[in-house]
C-alpha positions in Angstrom: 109.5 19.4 35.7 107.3 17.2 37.6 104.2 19.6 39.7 103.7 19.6 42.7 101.6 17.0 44.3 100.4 19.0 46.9 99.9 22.3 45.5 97.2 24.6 44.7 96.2 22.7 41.2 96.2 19.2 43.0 94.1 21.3 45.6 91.8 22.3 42.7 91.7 18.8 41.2 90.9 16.7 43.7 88.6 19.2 46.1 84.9 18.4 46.3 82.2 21.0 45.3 82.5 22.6 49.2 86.5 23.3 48.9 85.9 24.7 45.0 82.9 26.9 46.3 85.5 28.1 49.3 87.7 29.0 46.9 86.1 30.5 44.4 84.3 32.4 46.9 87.9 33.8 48.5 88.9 35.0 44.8 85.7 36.4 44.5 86.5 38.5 47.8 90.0 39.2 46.9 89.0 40.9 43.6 86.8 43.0 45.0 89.0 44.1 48.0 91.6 45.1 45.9 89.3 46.7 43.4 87.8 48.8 46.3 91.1 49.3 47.6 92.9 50.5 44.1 89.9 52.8 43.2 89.8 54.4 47.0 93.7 55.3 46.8 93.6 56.5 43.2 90.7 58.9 44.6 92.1 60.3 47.1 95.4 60.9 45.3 93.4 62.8 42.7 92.0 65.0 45.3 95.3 65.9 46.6 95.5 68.9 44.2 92.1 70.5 44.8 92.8 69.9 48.8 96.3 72.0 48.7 94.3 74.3 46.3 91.6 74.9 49.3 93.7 75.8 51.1 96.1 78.2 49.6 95.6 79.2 45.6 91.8 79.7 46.0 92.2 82.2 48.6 94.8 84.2 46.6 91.7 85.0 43.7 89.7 88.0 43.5 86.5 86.2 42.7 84.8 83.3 43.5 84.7 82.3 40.4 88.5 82.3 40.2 88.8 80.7 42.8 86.3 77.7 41.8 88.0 77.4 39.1 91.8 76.5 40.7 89.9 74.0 42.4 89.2 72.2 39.4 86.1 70.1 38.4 84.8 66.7 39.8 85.6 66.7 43.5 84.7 67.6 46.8 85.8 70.6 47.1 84.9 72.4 44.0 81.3 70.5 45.0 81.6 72.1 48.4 82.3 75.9 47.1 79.9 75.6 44.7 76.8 74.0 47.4 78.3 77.5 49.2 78.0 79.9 46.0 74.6 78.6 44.8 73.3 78.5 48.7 74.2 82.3 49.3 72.5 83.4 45.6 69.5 81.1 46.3 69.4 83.1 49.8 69.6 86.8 48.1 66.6 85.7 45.8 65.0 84.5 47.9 65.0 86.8 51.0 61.2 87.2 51.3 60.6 84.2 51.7 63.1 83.2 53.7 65.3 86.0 55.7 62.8 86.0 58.4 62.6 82.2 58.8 66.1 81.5 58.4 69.4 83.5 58.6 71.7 83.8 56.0 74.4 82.3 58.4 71.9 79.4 59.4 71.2 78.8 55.5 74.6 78.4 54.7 75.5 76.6 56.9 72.5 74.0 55.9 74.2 74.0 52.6 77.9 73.6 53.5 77.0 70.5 55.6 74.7 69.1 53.4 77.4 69.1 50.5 79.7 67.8 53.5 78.0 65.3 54.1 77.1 63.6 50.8 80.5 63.9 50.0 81.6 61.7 53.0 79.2 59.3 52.2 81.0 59.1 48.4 84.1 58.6 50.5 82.6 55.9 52.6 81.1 53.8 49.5 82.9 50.7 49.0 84.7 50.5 52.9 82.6 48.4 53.8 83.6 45.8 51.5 86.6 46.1 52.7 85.5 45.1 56.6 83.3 42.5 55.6 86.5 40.9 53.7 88.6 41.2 56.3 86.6 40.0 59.3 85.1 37.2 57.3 87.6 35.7 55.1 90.0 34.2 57.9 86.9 32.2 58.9 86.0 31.4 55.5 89.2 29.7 54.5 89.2 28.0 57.8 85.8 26.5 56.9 88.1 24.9 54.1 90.8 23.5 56.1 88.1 21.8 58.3 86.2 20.5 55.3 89.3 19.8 54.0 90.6 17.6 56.9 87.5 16.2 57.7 87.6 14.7 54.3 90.8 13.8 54.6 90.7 11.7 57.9 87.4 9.9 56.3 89.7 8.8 53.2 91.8 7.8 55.8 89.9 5.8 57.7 88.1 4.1 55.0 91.5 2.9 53.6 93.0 2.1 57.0 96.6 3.8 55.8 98.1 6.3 58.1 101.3 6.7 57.2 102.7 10.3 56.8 102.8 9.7 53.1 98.7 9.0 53.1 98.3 12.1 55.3 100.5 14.8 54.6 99.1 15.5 51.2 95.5 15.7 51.6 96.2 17.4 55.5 98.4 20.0 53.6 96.2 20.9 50.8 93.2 21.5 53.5 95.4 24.0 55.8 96.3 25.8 52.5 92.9 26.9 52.4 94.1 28.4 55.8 96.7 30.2 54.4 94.3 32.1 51.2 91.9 33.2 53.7 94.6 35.0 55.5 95.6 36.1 52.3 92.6 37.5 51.4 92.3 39.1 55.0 95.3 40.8 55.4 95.5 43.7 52.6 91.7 44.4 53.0 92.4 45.2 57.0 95.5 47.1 56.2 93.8 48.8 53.1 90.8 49.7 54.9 93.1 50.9 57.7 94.8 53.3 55.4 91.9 54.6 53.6 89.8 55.3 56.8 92.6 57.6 57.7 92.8 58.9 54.2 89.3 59.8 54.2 89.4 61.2 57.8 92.6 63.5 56.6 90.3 64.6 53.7 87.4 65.3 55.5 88.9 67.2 58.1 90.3 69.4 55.1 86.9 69.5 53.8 85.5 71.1 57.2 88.0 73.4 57.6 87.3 74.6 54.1 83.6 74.4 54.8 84.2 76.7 58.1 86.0 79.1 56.0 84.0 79.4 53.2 81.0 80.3 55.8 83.0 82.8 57.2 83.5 84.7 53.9 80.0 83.9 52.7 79.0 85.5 55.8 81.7 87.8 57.0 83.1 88.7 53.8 86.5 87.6 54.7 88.0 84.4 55.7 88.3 82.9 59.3 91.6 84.2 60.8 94.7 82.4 61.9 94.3 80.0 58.8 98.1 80.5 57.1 101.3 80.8 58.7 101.6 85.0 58.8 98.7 84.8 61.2 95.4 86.1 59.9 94.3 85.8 56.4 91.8 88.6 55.5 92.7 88.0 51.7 90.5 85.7 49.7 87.7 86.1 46.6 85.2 88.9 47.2 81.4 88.0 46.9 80.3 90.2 44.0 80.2 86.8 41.9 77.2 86.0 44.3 75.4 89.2 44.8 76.9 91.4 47.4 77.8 90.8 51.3 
């Protein structure tokens, strides 16, 4: 089967230096979109178990211990009990030192948001990747088609042929430079799309468990109205951590 003349190979073949740097450099973004964007999704659908955990299994436990462990190990929310648990011990030993300064209410809550927040910067990593890749990549690929067809009316010109024959080949092969930066573009914006509102689904999960955790760290029950019976006054007692 004869190839095609005006395909990506005879683009590949007969581009300058410029159009093989343009190209290589929208593979190079490509790979990483998609690697950002396969790692993201396969995160977040790991931490769908620990976030349905949060917000029902862990408060059916007698302990806090328990209850870490339905959470599992390795994510956000077993990282976000446990900032809670060591805050509220470190707190009790500490209460010369610092129950006069600082409430127990006010320390845990420095603790919660701190874990809160270094977990949505975890979340975060990589996005912006992602919004580079799909701002710049349209632009980048129609760098090439210029480049492309600049080089093309030149040979053109020099050779004083204009027939369609003389122009359609090296005209097409710049505007399919065109076409891979849109290619590139287009799954990193809708990726990123879908993983910011992944990761602001998760987050607000995260809070929510955050806001009930200080509750019981403070209250020694959880925050009511949080399950479909109304309120929840069930949940792991704080023995594990030294007494309410």
């Amino acid at each position: 089967m004869e190839a095609n003349p005006y395909g990506l190979e005879s683009l590949w073949t007969q581009g300058d230096i410029v159009i093989r740097t343009v190209a290589m450099l929208l593979l190079a973004m490509s790979v990483a979109s998609w690697y950002v964007i396969l790692t993201k999704a396969v995160q977040l659908l790991r931490y769908r178990s620990p976030a349905h955990a949060a917000g029902h299994a862990f408060w059916d436990t007698t302990s806090l211990d328990s209850g870490v462990l339905t959470l599992g190990a390795d994510n956000p929310f077993a990282d976000v009990a446990k900032a809670g648990i060591n805050g509220m011990s470190h707190h009790h030993a500490h209460k010369g030192h610092l129950h006069d300064a600082l409430s127990v209410s006010d320390w845990i809550t420095l603790s919660l948001r701190q874990s809160i927040d270094d977990v949505t910067g975890k979340l975060q990593a990589g996005m912006a990747v992602l919004a580079s890749v799909g701002s710049t990549a349209p632009f980048v690929g129609l760098f090439g088609t210029v480049w492309g067809i600049y080089h093309a009316l030149v040979a053109i010109g020099t050779s004083g042929q204009a027939s369609i024959d003389k122009v359609a080949g090296p005209v097409g092969e710049a505007l399919i430079m065109t076409a891979l930066g849109l290619a590139v573009a287009i799954p990193a914006t809708f990726g990123y799309n879908a993983l910011v509102r992944g990761n602001k689904t998760l987050i607000a999960k995260l809070n929510k468990f955050g806001f009930d955790l200080h509750a019981l760290f403070v209250t020694g029950s959880r925050s009511g109205n949080n399950d479909e019976g109304g309120v929840h006054n069930k949940g792991p007692r704080l023995s594990a951590v030294g007494g309410a």
